[in-house]
C-alpha positions in Angstrom: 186.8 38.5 54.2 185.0 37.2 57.0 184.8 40.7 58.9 184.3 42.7 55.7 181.4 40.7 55.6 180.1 41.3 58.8 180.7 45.0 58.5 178.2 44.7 55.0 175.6 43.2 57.2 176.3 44.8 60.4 173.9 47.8 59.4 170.6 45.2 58.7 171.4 43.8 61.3 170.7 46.7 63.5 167.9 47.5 61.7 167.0 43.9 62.6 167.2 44.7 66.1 165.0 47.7 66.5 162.2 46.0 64.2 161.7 43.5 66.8 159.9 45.6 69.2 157.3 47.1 68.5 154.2 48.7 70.7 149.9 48.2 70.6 148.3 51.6 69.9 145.2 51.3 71.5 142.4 53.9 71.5 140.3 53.5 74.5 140.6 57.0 76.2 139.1 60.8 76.0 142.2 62.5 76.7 144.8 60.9 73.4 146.4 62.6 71.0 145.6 62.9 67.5 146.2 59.9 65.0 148.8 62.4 63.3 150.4 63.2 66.9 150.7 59.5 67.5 152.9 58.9 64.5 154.9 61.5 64.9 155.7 60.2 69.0 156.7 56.6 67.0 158.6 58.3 64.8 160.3 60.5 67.5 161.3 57.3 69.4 162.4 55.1 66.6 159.5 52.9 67.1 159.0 51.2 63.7 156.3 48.2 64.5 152.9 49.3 65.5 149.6 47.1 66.3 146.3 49.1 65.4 143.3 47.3 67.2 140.6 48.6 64.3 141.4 50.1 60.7 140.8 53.7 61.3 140.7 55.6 58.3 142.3 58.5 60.2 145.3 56.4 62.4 145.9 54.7 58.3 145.9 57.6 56.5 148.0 59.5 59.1 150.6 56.1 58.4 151.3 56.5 54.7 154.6 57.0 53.5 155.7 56.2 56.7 158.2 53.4 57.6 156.2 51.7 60.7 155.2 48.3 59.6 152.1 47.2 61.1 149.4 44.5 62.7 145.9 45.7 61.6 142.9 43.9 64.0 139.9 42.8 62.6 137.7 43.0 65.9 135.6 40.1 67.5 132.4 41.4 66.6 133.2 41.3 62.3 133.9 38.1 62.4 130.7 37.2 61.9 130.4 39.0 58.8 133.4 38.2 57.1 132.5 34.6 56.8 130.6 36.0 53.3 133.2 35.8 51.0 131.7 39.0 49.6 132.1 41.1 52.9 135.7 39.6 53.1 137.2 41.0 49.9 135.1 44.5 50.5 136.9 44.8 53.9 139.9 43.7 52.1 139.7 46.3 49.9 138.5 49.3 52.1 140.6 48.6 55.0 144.1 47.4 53.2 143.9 47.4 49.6 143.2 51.2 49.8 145.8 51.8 51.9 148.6 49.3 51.0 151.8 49.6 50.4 151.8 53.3 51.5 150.8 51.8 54.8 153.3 49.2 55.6 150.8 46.6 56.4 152.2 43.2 57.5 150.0 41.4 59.5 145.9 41.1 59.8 145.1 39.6 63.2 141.6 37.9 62.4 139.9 37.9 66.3 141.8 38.9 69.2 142.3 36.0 72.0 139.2 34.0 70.7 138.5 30.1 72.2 135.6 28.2 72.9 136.8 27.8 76.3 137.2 31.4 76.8 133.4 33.1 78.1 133.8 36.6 76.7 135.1 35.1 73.5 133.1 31.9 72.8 130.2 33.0 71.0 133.2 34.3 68.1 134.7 30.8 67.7 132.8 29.4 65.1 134.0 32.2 62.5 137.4 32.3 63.0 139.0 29.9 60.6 136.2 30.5 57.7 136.9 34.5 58.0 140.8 33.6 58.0 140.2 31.9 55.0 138.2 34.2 52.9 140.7 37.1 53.7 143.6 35.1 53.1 141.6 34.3 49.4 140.4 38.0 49.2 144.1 38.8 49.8 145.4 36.1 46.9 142.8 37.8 44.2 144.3 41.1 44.9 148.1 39.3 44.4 149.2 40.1 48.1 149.2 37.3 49.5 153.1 37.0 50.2 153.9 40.5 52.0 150.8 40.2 54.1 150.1 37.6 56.3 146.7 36.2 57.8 147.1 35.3 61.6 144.9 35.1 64.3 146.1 35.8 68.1 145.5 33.4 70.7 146.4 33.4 74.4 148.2 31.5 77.5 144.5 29.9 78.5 144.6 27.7 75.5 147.4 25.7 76.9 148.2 22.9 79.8 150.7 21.2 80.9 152.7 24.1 80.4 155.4 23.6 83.6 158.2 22.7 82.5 157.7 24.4 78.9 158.5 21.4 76.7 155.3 19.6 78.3 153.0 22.3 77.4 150.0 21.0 74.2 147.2 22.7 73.3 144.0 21.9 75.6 142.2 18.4 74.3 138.9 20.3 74.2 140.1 23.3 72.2 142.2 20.8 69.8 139.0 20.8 67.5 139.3 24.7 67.3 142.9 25.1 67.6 144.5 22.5 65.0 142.7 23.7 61.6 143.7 27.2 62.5 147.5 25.5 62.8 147.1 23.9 59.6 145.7 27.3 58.2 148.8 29.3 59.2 151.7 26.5 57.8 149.9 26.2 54.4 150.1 29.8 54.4 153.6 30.9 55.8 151.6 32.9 58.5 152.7 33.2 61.8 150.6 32.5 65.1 150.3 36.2 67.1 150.4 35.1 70.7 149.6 37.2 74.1 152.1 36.5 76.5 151.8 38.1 80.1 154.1 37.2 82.6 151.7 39.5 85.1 148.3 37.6 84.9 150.8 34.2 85.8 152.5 36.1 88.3 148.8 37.7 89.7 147.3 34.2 89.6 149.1 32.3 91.9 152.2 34.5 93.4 153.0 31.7 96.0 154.5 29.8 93.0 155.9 32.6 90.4 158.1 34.4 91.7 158.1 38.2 91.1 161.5 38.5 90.2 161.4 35.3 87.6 158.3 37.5 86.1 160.2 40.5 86.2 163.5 39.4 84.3 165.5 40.0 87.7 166.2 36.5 89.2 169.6 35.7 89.2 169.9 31.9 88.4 167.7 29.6 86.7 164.2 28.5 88.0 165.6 24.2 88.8 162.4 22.8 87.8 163.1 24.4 83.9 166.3 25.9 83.3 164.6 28.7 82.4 165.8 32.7 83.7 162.4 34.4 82.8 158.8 33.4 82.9 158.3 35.4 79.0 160.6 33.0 77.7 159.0 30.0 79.5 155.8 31.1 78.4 156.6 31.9 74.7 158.6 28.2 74.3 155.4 26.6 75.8 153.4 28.1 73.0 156.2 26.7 70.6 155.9 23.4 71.8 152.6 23.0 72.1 152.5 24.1 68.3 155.0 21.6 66.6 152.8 18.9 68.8 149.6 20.0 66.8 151.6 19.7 63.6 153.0 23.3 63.2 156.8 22.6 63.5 157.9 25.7 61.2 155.2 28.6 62.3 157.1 31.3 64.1 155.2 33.3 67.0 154.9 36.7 67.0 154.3 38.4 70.5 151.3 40.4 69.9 151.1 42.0 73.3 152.9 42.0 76.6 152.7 44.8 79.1 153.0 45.0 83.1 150.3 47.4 84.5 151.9 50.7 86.4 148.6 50.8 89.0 145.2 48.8 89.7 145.6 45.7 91.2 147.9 43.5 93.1 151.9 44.2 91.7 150.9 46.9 89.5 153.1 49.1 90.1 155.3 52.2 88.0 158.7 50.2 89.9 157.2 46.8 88.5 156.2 47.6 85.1 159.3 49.9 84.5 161.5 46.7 85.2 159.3 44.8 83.0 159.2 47.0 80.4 163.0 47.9 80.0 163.9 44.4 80.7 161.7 42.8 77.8 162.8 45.8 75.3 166.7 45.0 76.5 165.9 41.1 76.1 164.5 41.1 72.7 166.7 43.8 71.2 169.8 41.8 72.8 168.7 38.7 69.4 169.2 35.7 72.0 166.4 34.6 71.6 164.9 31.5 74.0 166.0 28.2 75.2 164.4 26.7 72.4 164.8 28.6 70.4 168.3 30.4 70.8 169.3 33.3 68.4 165.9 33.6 67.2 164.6 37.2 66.7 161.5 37.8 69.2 159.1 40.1 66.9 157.3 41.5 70.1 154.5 44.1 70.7 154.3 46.1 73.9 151.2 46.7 75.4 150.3 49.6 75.2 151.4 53.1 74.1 149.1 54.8 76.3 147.5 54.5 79.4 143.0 54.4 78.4 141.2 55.6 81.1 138.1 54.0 79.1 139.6 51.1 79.3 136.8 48.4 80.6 137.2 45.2 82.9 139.9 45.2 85.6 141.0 48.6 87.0 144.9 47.3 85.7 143.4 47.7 82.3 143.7 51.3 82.5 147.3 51.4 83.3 149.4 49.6 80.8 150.9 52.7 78.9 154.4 53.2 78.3 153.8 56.9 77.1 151.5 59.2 79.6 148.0 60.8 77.3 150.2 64.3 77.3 152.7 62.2 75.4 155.8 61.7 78.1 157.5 58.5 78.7 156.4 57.0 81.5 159.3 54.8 81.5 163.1 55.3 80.3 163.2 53.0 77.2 165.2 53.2 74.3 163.2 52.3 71.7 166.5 52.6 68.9 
């Protein structure tokens, strides 16, 4: 009975597996293919989870009918805006309602990596949780409430103490910020999105990450931690700093993570192509992390394409997994 059973479940299970990557489709470049094109290279390669960064009516209407499930952005600068109740359920409306469930929508990221103790982010802080709240409301009225879930997605700079993982807590002066957002997503079943980049740790102080504990390739545990990989270390410090702020059952979802191939010190195509495969192989393999063992990793990679508009850092432009003329840049298997 036991392995009848297991043969029943054996095929969601394998659906499980390729669910839980998915990759960031960005759009800052002259030289991308169409919205349609883009699809189609998801579909080609068995990628089923996509991140949009805006809700383009084109890259939306080129996803109905189509079985990629995916995080729709609302950018920094409408935050603002959407603190009007009003403006809240018209965005609803235009930008999901319109669309959904054609468009597999599950996730709306209000504000991408926003903190009062980030500078380029700052000035969006004060909107966050009210515009959270009127789309979660605007998303109730319309009775969708339980397949699409309101999340924001913060970053590694909100914590300390993260070394070893379990010591990590959100940063006393963002706790203010950071802890009604908590309380938002467990009311709500919402997860937290979270960016986790084992390069900007490994790029800020390489004399005490080491590249191959960064890149998935060390061969025994760090001795400090336990820990074999920095992604897990970093993803289990975001997890325990979260059940210390009073959000024991949220699960994180990994947003972004991405190794750049060029641009800066250890960008390279050897570097990110180990990073890359390795993190797809890791999360695909259901083992989860030390704390939490077993557990499916739901994790975006950054990004489909290399953006050669790209601003800020000259690694920016270089994050692609799949080339502008569409070609891998790197041998992973998506399915």
């Amino acid at each position: 009975m036991a392995i009848l059973l297991l043969v029943a479940l054996l095929p969601n299970l394998l659906i499980l597996g390729v669910q839980s990557i998915g990759v960031c489709y960005g759009r800052n470049g002259n030289n991308l293919p169409s919205p349609q094109d883009v699809i189609n290279l998801y579909k080609d390669n068995g990628i089923t989870n996509m991140r949009v960064y805006d809700p383009i009516p084109e890259t939306l209407t080129a996803l109905r009918g189509n079985n990629i499930e995916i995080i729709v952005d609302i950018p920094n600068y409408n935050l603002q805006a959407l603190t009007d109740p009003n403006a809240a359920t018209n965005w609803v409306h235009t930008n999901i309602i319109n669309y959904f469930p054609s468009v597999k929508i599950k996730y709306i990221a209000v504000g991408n990596e926003v903190s009062p103790g980030f500078p380029q982010t700052a000035q969006f802080a004060p909107f966050i949780l009210r515009a959270m709240q009127n789309v979660q409301r605007a998303l109730a009225a319309y009775g969708v409430q339980n397949q699409i879930k309101v999340s924001t997605v913060m970053y590694s700079g909100v914590l300390t103490n993260t070394y070893p993982p379990w010591n990590a807590v959100f940063r006393d002066d963002l706790k203010g910020f950071i802890v009604p957002i908590v309380q938002f997503l467990a009311q709500n079943g919402s997860p937290l999105l979270a960016n986790i980049y084992p390069y900007f740790a490994y790029r800020g102080d390489p004399a005490h990450v080491a590249l191959p504990y960064a890149l998935f390739t060390q061969p025994g545990a760090d001795p400090g931690s336990g820990y074999h990989n920095l992604f897990d270390a970093m993803l289990d410090a975001q997890y325990y700093a979260l059940e210390k702020a009073g959000g024991n059952n949220i699960e994180i979802v990994v947003a972004e993570s991405g190794w750049p191939s060029d641009g800066g010190f250890g960008a390279s195509m050897e570097n990110a192509a180990t990073y890359y495969i390795n993190l797809n192989n890791h999360v695909k393999s259901g083992g989860g992390t030390p704390h939490k063992p077993g557990k499916v990793i739901e994790t975006y990679l950054f990004a489909m394409f290399d953006e050669n508009l790209k601003e800020g850092d000259e690694t920016e432009k270089h994050y692609g997994v799949f080339y502008p003329n569409k070609a891998k840049k790197y041998n992973i298997n998506f399915q």
